[in-house]
MIPA-989388 format. One record per residue (C-alpha): x, y, z; residue in one letter. Coordinates in nm, 3 decimals, padded with zeros to 5 digits. Each point is the difference from the previous one (the first is absolute). Last residue first. Layout:
N
x, y, z, residu
X, Y, Z, A
...
END
This chain:
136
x, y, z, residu
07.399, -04.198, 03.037, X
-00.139, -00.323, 00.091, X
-00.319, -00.109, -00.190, X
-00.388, -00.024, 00.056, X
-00.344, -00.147, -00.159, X
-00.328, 00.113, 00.039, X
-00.262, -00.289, -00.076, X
-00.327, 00.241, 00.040, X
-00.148, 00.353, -00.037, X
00.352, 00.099, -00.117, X
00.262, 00.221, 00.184, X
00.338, -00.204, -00.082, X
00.297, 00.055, 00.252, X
00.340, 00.122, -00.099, X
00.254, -00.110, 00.345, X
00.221, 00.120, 00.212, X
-00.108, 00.388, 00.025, X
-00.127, -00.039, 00.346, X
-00.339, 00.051, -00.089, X
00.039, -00.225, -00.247, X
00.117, -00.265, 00.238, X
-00.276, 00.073, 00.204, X
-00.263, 00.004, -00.271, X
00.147, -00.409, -00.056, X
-00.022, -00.096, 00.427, X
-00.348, 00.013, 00.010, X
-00.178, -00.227, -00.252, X
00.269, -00.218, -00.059, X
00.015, -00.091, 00.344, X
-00.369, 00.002, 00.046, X
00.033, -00.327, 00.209, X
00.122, -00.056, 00.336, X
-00.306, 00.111, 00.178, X
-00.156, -00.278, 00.140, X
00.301, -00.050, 00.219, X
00.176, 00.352, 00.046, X
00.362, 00.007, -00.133, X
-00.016, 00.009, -00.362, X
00.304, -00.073, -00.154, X
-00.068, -00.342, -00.021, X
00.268, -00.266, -00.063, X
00.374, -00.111, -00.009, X
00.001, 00.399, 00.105, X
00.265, 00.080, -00.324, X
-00.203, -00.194, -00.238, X
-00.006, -00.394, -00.028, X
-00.238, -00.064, 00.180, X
-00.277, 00.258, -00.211, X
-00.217, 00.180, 00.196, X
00.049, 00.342, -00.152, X
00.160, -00.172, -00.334, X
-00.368, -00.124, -00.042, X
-00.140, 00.372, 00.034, X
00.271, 00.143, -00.231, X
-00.070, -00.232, -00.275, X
00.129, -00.311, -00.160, X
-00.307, -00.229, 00.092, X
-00.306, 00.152, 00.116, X
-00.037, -00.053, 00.340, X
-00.219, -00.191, 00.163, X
-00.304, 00.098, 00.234, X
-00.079, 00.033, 00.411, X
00.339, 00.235, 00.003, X
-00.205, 00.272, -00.224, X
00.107, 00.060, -00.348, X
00.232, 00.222, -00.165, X
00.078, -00.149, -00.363, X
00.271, 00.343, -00.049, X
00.132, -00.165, -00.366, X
00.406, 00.084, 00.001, X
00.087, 00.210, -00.288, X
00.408, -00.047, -00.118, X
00.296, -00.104, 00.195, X
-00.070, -00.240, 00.196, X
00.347, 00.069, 00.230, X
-00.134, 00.343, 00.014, X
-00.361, -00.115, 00.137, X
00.170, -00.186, 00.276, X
00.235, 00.280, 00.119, X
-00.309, 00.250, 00.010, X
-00.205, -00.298, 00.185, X
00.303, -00.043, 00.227, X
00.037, 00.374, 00.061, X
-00.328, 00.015, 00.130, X
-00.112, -00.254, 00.129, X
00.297, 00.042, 00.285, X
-00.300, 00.145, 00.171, X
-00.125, -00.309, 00.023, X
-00.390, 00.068, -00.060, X
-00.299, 00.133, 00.249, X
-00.378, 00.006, -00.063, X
-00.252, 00.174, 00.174, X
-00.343, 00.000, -00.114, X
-00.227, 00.348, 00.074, X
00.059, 00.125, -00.298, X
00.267, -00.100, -00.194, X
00.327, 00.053, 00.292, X
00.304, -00.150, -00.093, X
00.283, -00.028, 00.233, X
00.356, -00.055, -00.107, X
00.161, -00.211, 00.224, X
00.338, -00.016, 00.203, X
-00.031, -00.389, 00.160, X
-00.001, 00.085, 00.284, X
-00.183, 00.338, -00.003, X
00.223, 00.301, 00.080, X
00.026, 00.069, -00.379, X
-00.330, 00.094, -00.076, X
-00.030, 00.075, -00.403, X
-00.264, 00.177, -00.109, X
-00.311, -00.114, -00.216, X
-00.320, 00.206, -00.085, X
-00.288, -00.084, -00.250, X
-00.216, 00.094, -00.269, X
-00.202, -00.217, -00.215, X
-00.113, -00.031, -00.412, X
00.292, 00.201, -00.143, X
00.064, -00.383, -00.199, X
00.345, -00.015, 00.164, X
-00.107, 00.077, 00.339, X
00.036, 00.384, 00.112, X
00.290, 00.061, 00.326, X
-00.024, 00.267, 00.246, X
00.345, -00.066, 00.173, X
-00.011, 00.061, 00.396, X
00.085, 00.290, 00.182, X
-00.052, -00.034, 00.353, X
00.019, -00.388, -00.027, X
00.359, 00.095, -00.215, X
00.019, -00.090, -00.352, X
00.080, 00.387, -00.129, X
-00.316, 00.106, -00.148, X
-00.093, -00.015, -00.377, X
00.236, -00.193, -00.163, X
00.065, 00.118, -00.421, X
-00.250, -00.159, -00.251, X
END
């Protein structure tokens, strides 16, 4: 699935979930300290390192082979060895959460994977459940 929109706040990426279940819209705001990319599901607001994503992209390389998504919300654990526990991981890139708005952290794995297909980085699975991802 090619990007559709540029990543600007005027022209954000219209982005499907894995499963096709939920549409959304992320850009990337540079000005903010740190650079983000903004998600917008909704009416929620969440907001990522932008550097998300060419560490994830770098990350799922290095693995490999299909990466389990496990998104979750920040109140719950991770699934080992997937994308959502490497999204808050301490020992990734961040030493941490890439989500940047407490209560909000989590979804990593949720959000971030149809952006790197979007972005041609990445082959995404489009199941009703446990999609899985790999570098490109």
């Amino acid at each position: 699935m090619a990007a559709n929109g540029s990543g600007t706040k005027d022209d954000p990426w219209r982005l499907t979930t894995a499963p096709g279940t939920s549409e959304y819209t992320m850009y990337r705001d540079e000005a903010a300290d740190p650079p983000q990319l903004v998600c917008q599901v909704g009416s929620t607001r969440l907001a990522y390192h932008a550097s998300a994503v060419d560490d994830l992209h770098a990350w799922l390389a290095q693995q490999g082979d299909w990466v389990p998504l496990g998104a979750t919300d920040e109140q719950k654990d991770a699934p080992p060895a997937t994308v959502e526990a490497w999204g808050r991981d301490p020992s990734n890139p961040k030493g941490g959460w890439y989500g940047l708005r407490k209560g909000y952290r989590g979804r990593f794995g949720m959000y971030l994977p149809p952006l790197l297909e979007a972005l041609g980085l990445a082959e995404l699975e489009h199941n009703p459940r446990n999609n899985r991802i790999r570098a490109l």
